[in-house]
C-alpha positions in Angstrom: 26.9 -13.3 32.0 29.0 -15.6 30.1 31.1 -15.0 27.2 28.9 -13.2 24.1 29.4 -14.7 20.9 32.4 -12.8 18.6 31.9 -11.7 15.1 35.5 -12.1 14.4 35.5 -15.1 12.6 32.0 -15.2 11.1 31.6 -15.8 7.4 29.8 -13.6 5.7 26.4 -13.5 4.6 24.9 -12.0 1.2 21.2 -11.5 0.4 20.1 -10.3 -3.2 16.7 -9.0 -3.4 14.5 -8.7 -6.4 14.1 -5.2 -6.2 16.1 -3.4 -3.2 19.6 -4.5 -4.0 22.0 -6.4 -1.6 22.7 -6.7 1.7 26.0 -8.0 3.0 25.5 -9.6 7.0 27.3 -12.5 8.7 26.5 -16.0 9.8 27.5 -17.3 13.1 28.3 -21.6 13.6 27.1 -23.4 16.1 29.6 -23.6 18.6 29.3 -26.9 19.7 29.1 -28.8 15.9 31.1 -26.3 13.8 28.3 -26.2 11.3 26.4 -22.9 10.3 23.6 -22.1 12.3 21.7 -19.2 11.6 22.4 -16.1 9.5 22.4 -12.0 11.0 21.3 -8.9 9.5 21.8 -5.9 11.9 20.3 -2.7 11.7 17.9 -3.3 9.0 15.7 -0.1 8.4 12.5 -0.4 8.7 11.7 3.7 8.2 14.1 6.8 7.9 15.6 8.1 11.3 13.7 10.4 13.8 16.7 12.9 15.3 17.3 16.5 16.2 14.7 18.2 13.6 12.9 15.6 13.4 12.7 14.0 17.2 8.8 13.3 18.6 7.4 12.9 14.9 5.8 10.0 13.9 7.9 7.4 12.0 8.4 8.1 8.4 8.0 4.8 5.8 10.6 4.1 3.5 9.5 3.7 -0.4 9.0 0.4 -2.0 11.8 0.9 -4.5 14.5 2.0 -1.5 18.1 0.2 -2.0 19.3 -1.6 1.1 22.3 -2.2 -0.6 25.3 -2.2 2.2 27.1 -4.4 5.3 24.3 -4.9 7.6 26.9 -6.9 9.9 27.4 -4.9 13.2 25.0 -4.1 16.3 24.5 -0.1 16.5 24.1 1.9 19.5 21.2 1.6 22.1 18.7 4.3 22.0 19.5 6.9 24.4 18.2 6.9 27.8 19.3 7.2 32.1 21.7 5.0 33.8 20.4 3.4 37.2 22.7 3.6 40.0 21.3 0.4 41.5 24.4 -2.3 39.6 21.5 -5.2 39.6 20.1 -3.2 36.5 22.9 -3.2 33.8 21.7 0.2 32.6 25.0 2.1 33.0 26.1 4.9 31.2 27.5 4.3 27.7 27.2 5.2 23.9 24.0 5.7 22.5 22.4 7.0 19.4 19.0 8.3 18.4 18.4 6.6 15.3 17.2 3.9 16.2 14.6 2.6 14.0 15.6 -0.5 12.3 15.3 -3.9 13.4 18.3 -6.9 14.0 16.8 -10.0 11.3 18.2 -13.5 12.4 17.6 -16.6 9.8 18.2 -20.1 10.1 21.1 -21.5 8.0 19.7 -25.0 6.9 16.4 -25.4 5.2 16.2 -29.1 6.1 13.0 -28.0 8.2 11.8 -25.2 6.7 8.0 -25.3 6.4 6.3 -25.0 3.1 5.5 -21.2 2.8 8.7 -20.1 4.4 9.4 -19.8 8.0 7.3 -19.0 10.4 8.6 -15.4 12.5 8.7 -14.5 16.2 8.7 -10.1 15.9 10.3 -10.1 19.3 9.9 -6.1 21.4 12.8 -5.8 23.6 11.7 -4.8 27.9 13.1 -2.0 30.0 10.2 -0.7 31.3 10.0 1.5 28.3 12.9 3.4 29.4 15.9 1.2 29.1 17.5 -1.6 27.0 18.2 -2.2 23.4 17.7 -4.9 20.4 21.6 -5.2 20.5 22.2 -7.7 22.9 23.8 -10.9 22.4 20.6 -12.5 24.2 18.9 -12.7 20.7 22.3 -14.5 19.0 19.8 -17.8 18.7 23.1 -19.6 17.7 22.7 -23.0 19.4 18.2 -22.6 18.9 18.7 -22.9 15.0 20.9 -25.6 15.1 19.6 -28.6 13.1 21.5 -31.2 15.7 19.0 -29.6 19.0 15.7 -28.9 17.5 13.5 -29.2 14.2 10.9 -26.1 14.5 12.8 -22.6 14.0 11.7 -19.6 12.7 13.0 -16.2 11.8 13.7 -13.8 14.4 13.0 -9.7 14.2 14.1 -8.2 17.1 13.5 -3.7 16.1 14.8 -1.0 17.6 12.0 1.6 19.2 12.3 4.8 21.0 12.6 4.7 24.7 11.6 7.5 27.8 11.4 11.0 26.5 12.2 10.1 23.3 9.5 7.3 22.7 6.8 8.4 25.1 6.8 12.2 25.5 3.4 13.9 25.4 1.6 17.0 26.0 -1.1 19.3 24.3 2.1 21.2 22.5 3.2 17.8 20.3 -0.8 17.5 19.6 -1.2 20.9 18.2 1.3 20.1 15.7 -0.2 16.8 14.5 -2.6 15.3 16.2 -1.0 12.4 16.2 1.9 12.9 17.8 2.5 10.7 21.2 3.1 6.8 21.9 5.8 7.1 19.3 7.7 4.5 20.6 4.7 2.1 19.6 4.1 3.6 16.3 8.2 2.9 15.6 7.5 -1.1 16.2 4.0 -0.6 14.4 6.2 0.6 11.4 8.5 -2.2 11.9 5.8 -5.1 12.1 4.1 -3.5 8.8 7.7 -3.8 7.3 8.4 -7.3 8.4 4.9 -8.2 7.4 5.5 -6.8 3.6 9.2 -7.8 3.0 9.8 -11.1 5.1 9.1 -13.4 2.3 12.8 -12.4 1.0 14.3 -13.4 4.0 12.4 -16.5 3.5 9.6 -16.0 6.1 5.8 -16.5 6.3 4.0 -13.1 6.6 1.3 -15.1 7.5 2.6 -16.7 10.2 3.9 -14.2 12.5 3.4 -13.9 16.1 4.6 -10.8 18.1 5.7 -11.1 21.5 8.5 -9.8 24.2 9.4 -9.5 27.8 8.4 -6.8 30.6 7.3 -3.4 28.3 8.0 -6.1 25.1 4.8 -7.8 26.4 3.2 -4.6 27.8 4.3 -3.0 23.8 2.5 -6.2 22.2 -1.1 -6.0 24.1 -1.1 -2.2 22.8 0.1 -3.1 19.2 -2.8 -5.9 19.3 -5.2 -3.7 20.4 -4.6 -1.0 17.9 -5.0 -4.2 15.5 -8.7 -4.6 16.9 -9.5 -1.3 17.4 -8.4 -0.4 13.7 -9.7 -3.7 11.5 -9.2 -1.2 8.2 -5.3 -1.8 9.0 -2.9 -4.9 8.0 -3.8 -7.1 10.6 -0.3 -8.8 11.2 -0.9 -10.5 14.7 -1.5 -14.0 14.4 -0.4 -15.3 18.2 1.1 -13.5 21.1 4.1 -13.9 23.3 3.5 -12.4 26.6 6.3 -12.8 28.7 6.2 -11.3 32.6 3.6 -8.2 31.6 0.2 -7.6 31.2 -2.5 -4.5 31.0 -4.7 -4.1 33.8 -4.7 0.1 33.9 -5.7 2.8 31.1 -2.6 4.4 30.4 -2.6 7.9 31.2 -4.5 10.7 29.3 -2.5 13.3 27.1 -4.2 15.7 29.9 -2.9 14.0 33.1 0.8 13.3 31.3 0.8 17.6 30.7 2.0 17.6 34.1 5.1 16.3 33.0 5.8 17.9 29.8 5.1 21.3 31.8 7.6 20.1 34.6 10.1 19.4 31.6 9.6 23.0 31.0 10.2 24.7 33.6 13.7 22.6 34.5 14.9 23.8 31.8 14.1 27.6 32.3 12.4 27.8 28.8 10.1 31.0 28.7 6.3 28.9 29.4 4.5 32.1 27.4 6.3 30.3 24.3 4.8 29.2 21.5 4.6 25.6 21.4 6.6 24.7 18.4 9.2 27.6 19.9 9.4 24.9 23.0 9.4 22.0 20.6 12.1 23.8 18.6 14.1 24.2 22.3 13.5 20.7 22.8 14.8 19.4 19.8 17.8 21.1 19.9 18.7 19.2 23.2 21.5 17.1 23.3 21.1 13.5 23.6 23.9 12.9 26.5 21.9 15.8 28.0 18.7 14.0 28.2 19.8 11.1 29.1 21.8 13.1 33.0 18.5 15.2 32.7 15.3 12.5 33.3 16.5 11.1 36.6 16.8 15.2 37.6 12.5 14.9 37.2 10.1 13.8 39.8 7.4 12.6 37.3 10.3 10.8 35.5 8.6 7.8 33.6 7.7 8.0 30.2 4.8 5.7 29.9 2.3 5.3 27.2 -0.4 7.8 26.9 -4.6 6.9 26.1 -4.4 9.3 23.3 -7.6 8.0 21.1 -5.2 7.1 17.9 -2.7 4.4 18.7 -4.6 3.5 22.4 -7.9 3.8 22.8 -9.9 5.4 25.6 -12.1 2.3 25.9 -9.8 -0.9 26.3 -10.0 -1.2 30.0 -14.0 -0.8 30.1 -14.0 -3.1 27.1 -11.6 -5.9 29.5 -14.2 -5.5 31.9 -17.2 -6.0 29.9 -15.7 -8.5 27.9 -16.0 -6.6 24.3 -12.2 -7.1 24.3 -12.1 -10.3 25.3 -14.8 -11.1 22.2 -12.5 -9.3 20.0 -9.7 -11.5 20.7 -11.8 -14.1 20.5 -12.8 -13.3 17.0 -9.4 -12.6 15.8 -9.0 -16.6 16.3 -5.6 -15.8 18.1 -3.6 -18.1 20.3 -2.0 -16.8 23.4 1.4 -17.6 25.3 1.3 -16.1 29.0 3.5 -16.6 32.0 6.8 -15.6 34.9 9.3 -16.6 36.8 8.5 -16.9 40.1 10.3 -13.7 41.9 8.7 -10.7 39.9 8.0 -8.6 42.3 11.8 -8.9 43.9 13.3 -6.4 40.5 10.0 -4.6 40.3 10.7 -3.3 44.1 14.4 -1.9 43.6 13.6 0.3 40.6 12.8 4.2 42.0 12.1 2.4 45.4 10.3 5.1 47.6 12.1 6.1 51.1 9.4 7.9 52.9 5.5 7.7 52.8 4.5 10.1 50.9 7.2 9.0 48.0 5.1 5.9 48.0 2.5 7.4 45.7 4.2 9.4 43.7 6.1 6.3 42.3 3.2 4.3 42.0 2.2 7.5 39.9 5.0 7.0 37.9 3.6 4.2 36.5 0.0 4.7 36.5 -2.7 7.2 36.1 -3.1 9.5 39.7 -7.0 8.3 40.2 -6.2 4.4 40.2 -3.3 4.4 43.0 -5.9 5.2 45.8 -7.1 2.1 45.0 -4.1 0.5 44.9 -2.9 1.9 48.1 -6.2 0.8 49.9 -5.4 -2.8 48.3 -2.5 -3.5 49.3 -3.1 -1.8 52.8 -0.4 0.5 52.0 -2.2 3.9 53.3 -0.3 6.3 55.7 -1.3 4.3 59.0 -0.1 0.8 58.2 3.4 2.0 58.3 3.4 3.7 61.8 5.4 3.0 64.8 8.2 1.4 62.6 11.9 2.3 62.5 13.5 3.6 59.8 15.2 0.4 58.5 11.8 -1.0 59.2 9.8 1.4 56.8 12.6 1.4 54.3 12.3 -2.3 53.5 8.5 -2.4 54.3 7.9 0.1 51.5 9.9 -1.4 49.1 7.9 -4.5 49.8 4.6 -2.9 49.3 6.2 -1.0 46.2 7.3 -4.0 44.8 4.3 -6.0 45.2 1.9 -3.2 44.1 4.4 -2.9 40.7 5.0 -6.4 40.3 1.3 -7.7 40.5 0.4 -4.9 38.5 2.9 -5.3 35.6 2.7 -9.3 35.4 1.0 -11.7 38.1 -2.2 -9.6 38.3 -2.8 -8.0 35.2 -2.2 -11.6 33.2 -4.6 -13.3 35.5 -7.3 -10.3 35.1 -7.2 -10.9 31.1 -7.4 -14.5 31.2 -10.5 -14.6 33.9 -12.2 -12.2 31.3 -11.0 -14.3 28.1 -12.8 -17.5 29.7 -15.8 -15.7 31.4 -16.2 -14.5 27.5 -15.7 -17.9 25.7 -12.3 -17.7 24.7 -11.5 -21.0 23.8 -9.0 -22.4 27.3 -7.0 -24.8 24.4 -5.6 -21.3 23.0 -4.3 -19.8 25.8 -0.9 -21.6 26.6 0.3 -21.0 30.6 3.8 -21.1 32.3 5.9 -20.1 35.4 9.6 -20.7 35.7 11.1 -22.3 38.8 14.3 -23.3 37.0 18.1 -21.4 37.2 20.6 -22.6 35.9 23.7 -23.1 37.9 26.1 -20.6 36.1 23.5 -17.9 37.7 24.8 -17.7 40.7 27.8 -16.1 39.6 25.5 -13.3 39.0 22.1 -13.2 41.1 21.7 -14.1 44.9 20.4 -17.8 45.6 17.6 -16.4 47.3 16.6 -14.2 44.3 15.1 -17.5 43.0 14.2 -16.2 39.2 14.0 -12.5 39.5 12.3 -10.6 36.5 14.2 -11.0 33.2 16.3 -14.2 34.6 14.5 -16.2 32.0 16.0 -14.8 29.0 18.8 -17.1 28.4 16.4 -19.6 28.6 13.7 -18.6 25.7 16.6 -17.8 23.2 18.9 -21.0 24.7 22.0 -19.3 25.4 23.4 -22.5 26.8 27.0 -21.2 25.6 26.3 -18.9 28.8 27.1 -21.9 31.1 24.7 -24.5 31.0 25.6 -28.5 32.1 24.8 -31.0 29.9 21.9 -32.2 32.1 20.6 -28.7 32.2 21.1 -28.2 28.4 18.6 -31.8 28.4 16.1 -29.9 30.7 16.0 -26.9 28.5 15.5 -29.0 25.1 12.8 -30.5 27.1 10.7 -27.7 28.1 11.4 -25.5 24.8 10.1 -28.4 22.1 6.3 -27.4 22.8 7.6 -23.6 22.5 9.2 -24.0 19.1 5.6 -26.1 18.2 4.2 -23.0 19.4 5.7 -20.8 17.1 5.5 -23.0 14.2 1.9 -23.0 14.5 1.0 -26.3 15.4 -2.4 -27.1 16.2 -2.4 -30.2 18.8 0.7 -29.6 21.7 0.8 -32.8 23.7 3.6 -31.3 25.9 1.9 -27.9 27.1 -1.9 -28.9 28.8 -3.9 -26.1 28.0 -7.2 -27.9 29.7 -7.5 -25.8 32.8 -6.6 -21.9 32.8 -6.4 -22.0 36.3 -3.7 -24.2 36.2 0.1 -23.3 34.6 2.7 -25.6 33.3 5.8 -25.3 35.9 9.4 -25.6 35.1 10.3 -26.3 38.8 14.0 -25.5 40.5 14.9 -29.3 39.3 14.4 -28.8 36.2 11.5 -30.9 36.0 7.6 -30.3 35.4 4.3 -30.0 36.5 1.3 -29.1 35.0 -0.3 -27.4 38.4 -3.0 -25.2 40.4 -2.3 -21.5 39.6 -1.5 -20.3 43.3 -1.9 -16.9 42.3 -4.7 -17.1 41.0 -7.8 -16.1 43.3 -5.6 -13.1 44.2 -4.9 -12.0 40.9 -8.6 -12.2 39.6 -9.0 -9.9 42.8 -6.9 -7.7 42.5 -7.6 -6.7 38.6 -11.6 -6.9 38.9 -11.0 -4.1 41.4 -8.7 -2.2 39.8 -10.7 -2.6 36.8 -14.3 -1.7 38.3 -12.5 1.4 40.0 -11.6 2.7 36.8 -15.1 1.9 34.9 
């Protein structure tokens, strides 16, 4: 999509530290004035590397006194994981590499409007469903965002690397028996990297104070979890002051270590590894594994989604019975946080392609994929997807009909459901409604139809160009006036300002539309009665 920015002629970019020596990156020029706009530093560490030996451990923290001295100028490698077959993904088959913890730092050039204190920082978790993707996409080049000629507010972007699918979320009684621990280490990567942008960002002239976490898809799912384990552990830094959740939300206790044993034992016996083993011997086996191996081998599973497991360390056993009593709500609400929620308006459309089921009984294991095996009854019974609303039908017929169900139960569950669940319960629990900053996007851009059907409208994802204005990836100049227009209150957002004349936060039930013209509307919530629905059930039916 578009052309991505070249390195070629970048100047280069030196920062001295007091005490961990100097790191040599680039800076890139706005393309459009010629005039520097915003420095990089890739593949930052942010702890030492998890691979072969030392794959499924828990991060590892580098010292206060380690040198960083090098070229920090290049993207690395995304983390290993599957290809799709289905070309509307992107997730093909090409070089990867298991180190992967470090994070990709972008800094404005000019400090004509940089706050008092330092700049303010957006820690930004890549999506792909947990399984896919990488902080090494040109998406995050904010060339044109940090230049001083479009807009005043900036801030400093952290986009880390994390561990993905089996590397990231593997579980099972065998990791636990060798520290208990061990699981979700995909979330205790970026937990490593937000403690390491909270303690060093003030040399890259940031605010550790001000810091709001946020992403898309599993980078909003990530950020709920890593602002739980904030509430649920108050003896740790608490680094969170606002959250960015873009097109996800939680509505479902992730599985038990128990129920995900299923998997690791399926693992197991794929691979012909003797299951009388010992279970660091089938660690050991495991570890040995090549990566392009892995990577052909998950698609070969039928429980084949790595999620996050409730493994009473890093999630807690209690957050959805705390959503629904409102505990977590109160929590949030004593944090003093401010909250940034919304979608495009075609989520379910993506949501339904992805491991699309063929035949009924597919349908639930799927659904299983993403959550725990006592919830999709309910689900099912919701969405009036049981065995007997699919009879009589052709085979064309149930094909598309089950994707449709599929998509919707996904789709609502990942983002339109599970963000109107949380928000009923914030207001129900006197959250205050000025905090809690609501959008959908309508708007797509012409140059997108070079790439996505018309009728898509604005699948899931199809807003990323817009949140890091990538206008080099086609935008008109009237659409490039649209997107200034809609972003301003965004950048206030992130800078902290306290009164947003531009965003109405005065109603939750209401969102702040950027329609297909690329005008807006501050409007009535049309999903919203369903929504509320949908998560009290699902929340009741698992309390």
């Amino acid at each position: 999509m578009g052309q991505p920015i070249s390195t070629d002629n970048c100047l280069p970019y030196s920062l001295e530290t007091p005490k961990n020596g100097k790191l040599s990156g680039i800076t890139f020029n706005d393309p459009k004035t010629g005039k520097p706009a915003c420095h990089r530093l890739a593949q930052v560490p942010y702890a030492y590397p998890c691979e072969g030996s030392t794959r499924f451990t828990l991060p590892k923290e580098l010292p206060n006194d380690y040198d960083y001295t090098g070229e920090y100028k290049e993207f690395g490698l995304k983390c290993p994981q599957p290809s799709v077959p289905n070309p509307h993904f992107r997730y093909l088959k090409s070089p990867s590499k298991e180190v992967i913890q470090y994070s990709n730092i972008w800094i404005p050039a000019s400090d004509k409007y940089k706050p008092e204190g330092g700049w303010p920082v957006l820690i930004y978790i890549h999506g792909g469903w947990l399984q896919y993707n990488t902080p090494n996409t040109d998406n995050f080049n904010v060339v044109e965002m940090f230049s001083d000629e479009e807009f005043m507010n900036k801030f400093i972007l952290v986009v880390p690397g994390y561990r993905l699918n089996m590397f990231g979320f593997l579980s099972g009684k065998e990791l636990l028996e060798e520290n208990p621990l061990n699981s979700n280490f995909g979330f205790w990567d970026q937990r490593m990297a937000m403690e390491w942008t909270y303690k060093n960002i003030s040399v890259f002239g940031g605010n550790p104070e001000k810091i709001s976490v946020g992403g898309i898809s599993a980078g909003s799912y990530s950020t709920f979890f890593q602002l739980a384990y904030e509430m649920y552990h108050p003896e740790c830094l608490q680094i969170i002051k606002q959250c960015c959740f873009f097109s996800n939300l939680v509505y479902i206790q992730p599985k038990t270590i128990e129920e995900s044993q299923d998997q690791f034992d399926e693992i197991i016996e794929k691979l012909n590894i003797d299951k009388t083993l010992s279970s660091h011997e089938k660690l050991e086996k495991l570890r040995e594994l090549d990566t392009n191996f892995i990577e052909d081998f998950i698609p070969t599973l039928t429980l084949h989604t790595f999620r996050a497991v409730t493994d009473n360390h890093f999630i807690s056993p209690k957050i959805i019975e705390d959503l629904n009593s409102g505990k977590f709500c109160q929590m949030m609400k004593d944090k003093k946080l401010r909250i940034l929620n919304g979608e495009v308006d075609n989520e379910r459309y993506k949501y339904s392609l992805l491991n699309t089921p063929t035949t009924i009984d597919e349908l639930p294991i799927q659904v299983e994929n993403y959550y725990p095996r006592s919830v999709v009854p309910t689900l099912l019974d919701l969405y009036e997807a049981n065995p007997e609303n699919f009879e009589g039908l052709s085979e064309p017929e149930l094909k598309e009909k089950l994707r449709i169900k599929y998509g919707a139960i996904v789709g609502d569950g990942q983002v339109y459901s599970s963000a109107r669940g949380l928000i009923n319960k914030l207001v129900e629990n006197g959250f205050p409604a000025e905090d809690i900053f609501r959008y959908r996007i309508s708007f797509r851009a012409k140059w997108l139809d070079e790439h996505l059907e018309k009728d898509w409208k604005v699948p899931h994802g199809a807003d990323l160009s817009v949140w890091f204005y990538n206008v080099r990836k086609g935008y008109t100049e009237k659409e490039r006036t649209q997107l200034n227009k809609w972003l301003v209150p965004y950048l206030k957002f992130l800078n902290f300002e306290k009164q947003i004349e531009e965003w109405p936060t005065s109603d939750v039930k209401k969102i702040r539309l950027f329609r297909e013209d690329g005008t807006e509307e501050y409007m009535q919530d049309p999903d919203w009665d369903w929504g509320v629905k949908v998560s009290n059930t699902v929340y009741k039916s698992q309390v």
